[in-house]
C-alpha positions in Angstrom: -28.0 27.6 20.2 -30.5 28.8 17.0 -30.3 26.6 14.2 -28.4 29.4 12.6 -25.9 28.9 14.9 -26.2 25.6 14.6 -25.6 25.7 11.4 -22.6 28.0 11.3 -21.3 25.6 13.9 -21.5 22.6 11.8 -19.9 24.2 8.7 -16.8 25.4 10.8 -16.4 21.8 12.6 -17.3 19.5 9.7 -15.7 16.5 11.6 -15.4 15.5 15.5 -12.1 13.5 16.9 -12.4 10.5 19.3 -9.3 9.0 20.9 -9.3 5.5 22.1 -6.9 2.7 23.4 -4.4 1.0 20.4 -6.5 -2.1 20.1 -10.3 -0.8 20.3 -11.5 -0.2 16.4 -12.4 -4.3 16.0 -14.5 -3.9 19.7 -15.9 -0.4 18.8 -17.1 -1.9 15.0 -18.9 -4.8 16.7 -20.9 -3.2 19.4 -20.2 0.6 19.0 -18.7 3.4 20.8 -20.1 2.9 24.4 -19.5 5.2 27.8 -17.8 3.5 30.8 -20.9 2.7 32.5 -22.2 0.8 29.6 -19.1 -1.1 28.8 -18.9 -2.5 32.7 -22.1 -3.6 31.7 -21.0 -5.1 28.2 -18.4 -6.7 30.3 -20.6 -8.5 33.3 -18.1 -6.3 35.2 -19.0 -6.9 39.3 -20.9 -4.2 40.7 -18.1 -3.7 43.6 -15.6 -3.0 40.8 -18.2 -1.1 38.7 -18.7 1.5 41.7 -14.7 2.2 42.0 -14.3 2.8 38.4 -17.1 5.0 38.0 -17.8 7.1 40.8 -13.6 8.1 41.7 -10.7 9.3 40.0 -9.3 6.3 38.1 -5.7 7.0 38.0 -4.6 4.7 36.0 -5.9 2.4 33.0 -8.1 -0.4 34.3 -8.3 -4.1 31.8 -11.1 -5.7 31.6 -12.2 -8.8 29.7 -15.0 -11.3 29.0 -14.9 -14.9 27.7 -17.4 -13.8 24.9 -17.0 -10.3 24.5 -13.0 -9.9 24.2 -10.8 -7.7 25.8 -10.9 -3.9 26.5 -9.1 -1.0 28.7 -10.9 1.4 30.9 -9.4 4.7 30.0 -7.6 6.3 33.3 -8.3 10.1 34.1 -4.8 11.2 34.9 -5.7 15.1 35.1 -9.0 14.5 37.0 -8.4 14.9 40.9 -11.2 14.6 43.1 -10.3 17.2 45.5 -10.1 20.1 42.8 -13.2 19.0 41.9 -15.0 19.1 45.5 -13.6 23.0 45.3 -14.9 23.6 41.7 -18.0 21.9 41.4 -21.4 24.5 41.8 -25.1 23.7 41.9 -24.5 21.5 44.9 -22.7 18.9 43.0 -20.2 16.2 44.4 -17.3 14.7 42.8 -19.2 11.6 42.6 -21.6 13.1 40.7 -19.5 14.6 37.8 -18.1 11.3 37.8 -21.4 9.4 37.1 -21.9 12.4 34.2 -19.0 11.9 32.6 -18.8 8.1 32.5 -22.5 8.0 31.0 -21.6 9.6 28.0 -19.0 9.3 25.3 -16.9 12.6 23.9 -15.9 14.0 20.9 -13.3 17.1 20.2 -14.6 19.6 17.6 -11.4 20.1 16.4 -7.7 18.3 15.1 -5.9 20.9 17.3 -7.7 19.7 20.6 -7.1 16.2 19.4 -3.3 17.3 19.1 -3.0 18.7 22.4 -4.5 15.3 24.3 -2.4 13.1 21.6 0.9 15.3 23.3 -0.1 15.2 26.7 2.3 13.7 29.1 0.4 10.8 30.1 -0.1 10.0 26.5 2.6 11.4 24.5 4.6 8.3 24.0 1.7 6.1 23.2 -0.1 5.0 20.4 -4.1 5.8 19.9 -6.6 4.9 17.4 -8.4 8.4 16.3 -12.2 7.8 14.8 -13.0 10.8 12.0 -16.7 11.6 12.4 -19.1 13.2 10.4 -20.3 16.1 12.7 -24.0 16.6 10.7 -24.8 12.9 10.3 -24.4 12.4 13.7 -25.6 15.3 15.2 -29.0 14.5 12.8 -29.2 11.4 14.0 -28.3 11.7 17.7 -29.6 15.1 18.6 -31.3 13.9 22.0 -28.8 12.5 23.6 -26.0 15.5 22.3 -25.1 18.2 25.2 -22.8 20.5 24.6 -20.2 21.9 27.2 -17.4 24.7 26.9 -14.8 23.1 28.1 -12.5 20.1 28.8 -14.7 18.8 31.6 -12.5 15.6 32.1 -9.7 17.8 33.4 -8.7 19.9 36.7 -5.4 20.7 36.0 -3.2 22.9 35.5 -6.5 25.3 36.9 -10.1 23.7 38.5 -12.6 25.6 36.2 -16.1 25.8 38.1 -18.4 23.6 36.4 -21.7 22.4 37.1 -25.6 21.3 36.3 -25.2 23.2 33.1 -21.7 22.6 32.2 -23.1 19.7 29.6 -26.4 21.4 27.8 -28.8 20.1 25.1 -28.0 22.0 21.6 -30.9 23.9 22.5 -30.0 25.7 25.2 -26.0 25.8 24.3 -25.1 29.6 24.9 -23.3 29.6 21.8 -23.5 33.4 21.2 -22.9 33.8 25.1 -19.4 32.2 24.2 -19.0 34.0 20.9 -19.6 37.3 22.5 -16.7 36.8 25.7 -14.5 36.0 23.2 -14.7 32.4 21.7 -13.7 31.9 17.9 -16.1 29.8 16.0 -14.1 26.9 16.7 -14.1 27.5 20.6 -17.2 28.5 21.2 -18.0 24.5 21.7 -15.1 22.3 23.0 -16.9 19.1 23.9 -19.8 17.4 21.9 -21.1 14.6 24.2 -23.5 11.4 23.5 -25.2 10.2 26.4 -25.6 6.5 26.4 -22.8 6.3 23.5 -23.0 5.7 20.2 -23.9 1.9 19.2 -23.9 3.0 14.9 -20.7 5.0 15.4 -19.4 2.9 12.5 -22.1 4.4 10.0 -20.6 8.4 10.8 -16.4 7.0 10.4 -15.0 8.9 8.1 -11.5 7.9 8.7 -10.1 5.6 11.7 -5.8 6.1 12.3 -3.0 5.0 14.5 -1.7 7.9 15.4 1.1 9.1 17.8 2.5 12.9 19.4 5.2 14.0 16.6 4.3 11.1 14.2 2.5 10.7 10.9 -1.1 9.1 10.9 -1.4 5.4 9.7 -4.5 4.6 8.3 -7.0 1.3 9.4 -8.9 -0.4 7.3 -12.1 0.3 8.4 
């Protein structure tokens, strides 16, 4: 990706969506918006559990807590399913390896219509979320090293295992943005995930806007 494209990309997603559990703004203001692996370690989670949650399918929500940290909910992966992904995966990659990618990083949609679609999704549906409102530029200015990019929705196999791989997540650098562009992808498409590795422990200096929000339902706003 040019900083042209860059650019353009920035101007056409202003703003990046992150859905977390109900209860999780208070937690995510005091020590930021951290990937799985780093909040097992917030957590003094043992390293038996640690392993499970991180390196298979977790097909359900997982609780965790800590006497001086609080309380917090591992997020399941309901459409994840570790034997589509030994048949997808390329680049000599395992299942357990895509899992350690993904749970070392957080994720952000680029736009409110892939926030809708995950809002409405079975599993979620009937459930409440808190929704963080980013600022795309601030963070991308301040985070740019630790940003990859990737095309798709890499926490999903279903209803169709999309091959992914090495370079499924890239540095904005070396994002084929025009690659996309030219098979098709709008402006808004041509990127679906933005990804931090390692989190984001400032996340509250990009908010924008944090809601409760629901499939169907109105957003309710959170003092923030």
């Amino acid at each position: 990706m040019t900083d042209e494209e860059l650019g353009e990309l920035l101007k056409d997603c202003p703003a990046l969506f992150h859905m977390a559990m109900r209860d999780s703004w208070p937690l995510i203001q005091k020590y930021g918006l951290l990937p799985t692996n780093r909040l097992l370690e917030l957590f003094d989670v043992d390293q038996e559990t640690r392993a499970e949650l991180t390196t298979k399918r977790r097909p359900a929500s997982f609780p965790i807590a800590h006497p001086n940290v609080g309380s917090a909910t591992i997020r399941d992966q309901i459409p994840l399913y570790d034997h589509h992904l030994a048949k997808c995966l390329q680049g000599g990659l395992s299942p357990i390896d895509w899992h350690a990618k993904l749970n070392e990083r957080v994720f952000f949609w680029l736009t409110e219509k892939r926030l809708q679609t995950l809002l409405c999704a079975g599993a979620y549906r009937k459930q409440q979320h808190v929704v963080l409102k980013i600022n795309t530029a601030m963070l991308v200015n301040d985070h740019r090293d630790q940003i990859e990019l990737a095309p798709m929705n890499t926490g999903c196999t279903m209803p169709f295992a999309h091959p992914r791989g090495p370079e499924t997540f890239l540095p904005i650098d070396q994002y084929p943005y025009s690659n996309w562009r030219k098979k098709g992808r709008s402006r808004r498409e041509a990127v679906v995930e933005l990804t931090v590795i390692g989190g984001v422990p400032n996340i509250a200096d990009y908010v924008e806007e944090v809601t409760i929000r629901k499939c169907g339902e109105d957003p309710v706003p959170v003092q923030t």
